[in-house]
C-alpha angles and dihedrals in degrees: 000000000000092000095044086054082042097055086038085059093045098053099032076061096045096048100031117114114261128225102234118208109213124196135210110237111193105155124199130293106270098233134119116262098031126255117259125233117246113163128033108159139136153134134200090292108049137347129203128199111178135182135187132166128318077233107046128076137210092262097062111035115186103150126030142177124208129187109170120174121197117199100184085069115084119183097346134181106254092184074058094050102045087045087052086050089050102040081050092047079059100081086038105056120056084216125021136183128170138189114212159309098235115192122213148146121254117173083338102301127107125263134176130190136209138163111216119211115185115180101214115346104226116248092033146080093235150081120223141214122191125199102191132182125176130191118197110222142205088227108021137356106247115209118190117180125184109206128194112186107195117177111268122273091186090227120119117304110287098010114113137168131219137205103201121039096223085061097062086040088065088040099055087033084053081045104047091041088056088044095050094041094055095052099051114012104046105068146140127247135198116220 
């Protein structure tokens, strides 16, 4: 009778569902020199870890680097999430435009995708420029978001002009460097 409760342990443990950790993997920005850690903080709601330049500071903020986890937020909807930040960057922009969001699968969890143009964001000198993605978890929603603040050129959302050729070369290189990090480097993981 003890061996029969044993195997029935045993195989209650072996075939039982298992509770999988998952973790955020957001690596760093691939710049040299390496970007510098500004924010880490968190509590049992939500956590932020932001990065911006070795060269730049606090007070003037071009480039910047977001990851937010909310772990209130089970299972979540991130196509729901990136359209509540752009219907929020709304009010904030004088012009807007936003591509996106794009839905997708990535190690079985849902993603979605924008890109944020706000034409002059009220209350600053600049115009700025979001690259979002968002995982829903089984345990959070996880937000990264990649910024770039340009001063403002007063034309639509996500149009600039350049003066010199090799400028909006760098531009459209930093772009296409956030764009591809995010789709391929930021992820979530199950443990």
């Amino acid at each position: 009778m003890r061996a029969k409760a044993l195997l029935a342990a045993i195989m209650l443990a072996l075939f039982a569902p298992v509770a999988m950790a998952e973790t955020m993997v957001t690596p760093p920005y691939p710049a040299k020199p390496a970007w510098k850690l500004i924010t880490d903080k968190g509590n049992a709601q939500a956590h932020i870890r932001e990065w911006i330049p070795a060269g730049q500071s606090e007070n003037n903020i071009l480039d910047i680097l977001t990851e937010q986890t909310f772990f209130t937020i089970k299972n979540g909807n991130p196509a729901a999430m990136i359209a509540n930040i752009a219907q929020g960057a709304q009010s904030a922009c004088d012009s807007l435009r936003v591509n996106g969001p794009k839905r997708a699968t990535e190690n079985g969890y849902p993603v979605a995708y924008a890109q944020i143009y706000c034409g002059h964001q009220k209350g600053t000198p600049f115009d700025v420029t979001i690259f979002i993605k968002a995982i829903g978890g089984r345990e959070a929603l996880y937000v990264v978001q990649r910024e770039f603040h340009r001063a403002t050129q007063g034309g639509p959302a996500g149009v600039v002009s350049f003066d010199r050729p090799e400028d909006a070369k760098a531009l459209l290189a930093d772009q296409s460097a956030a764009d591809k990090y995010l789709a391929s480097a930021v992820r979530l993981n199950a443990k």
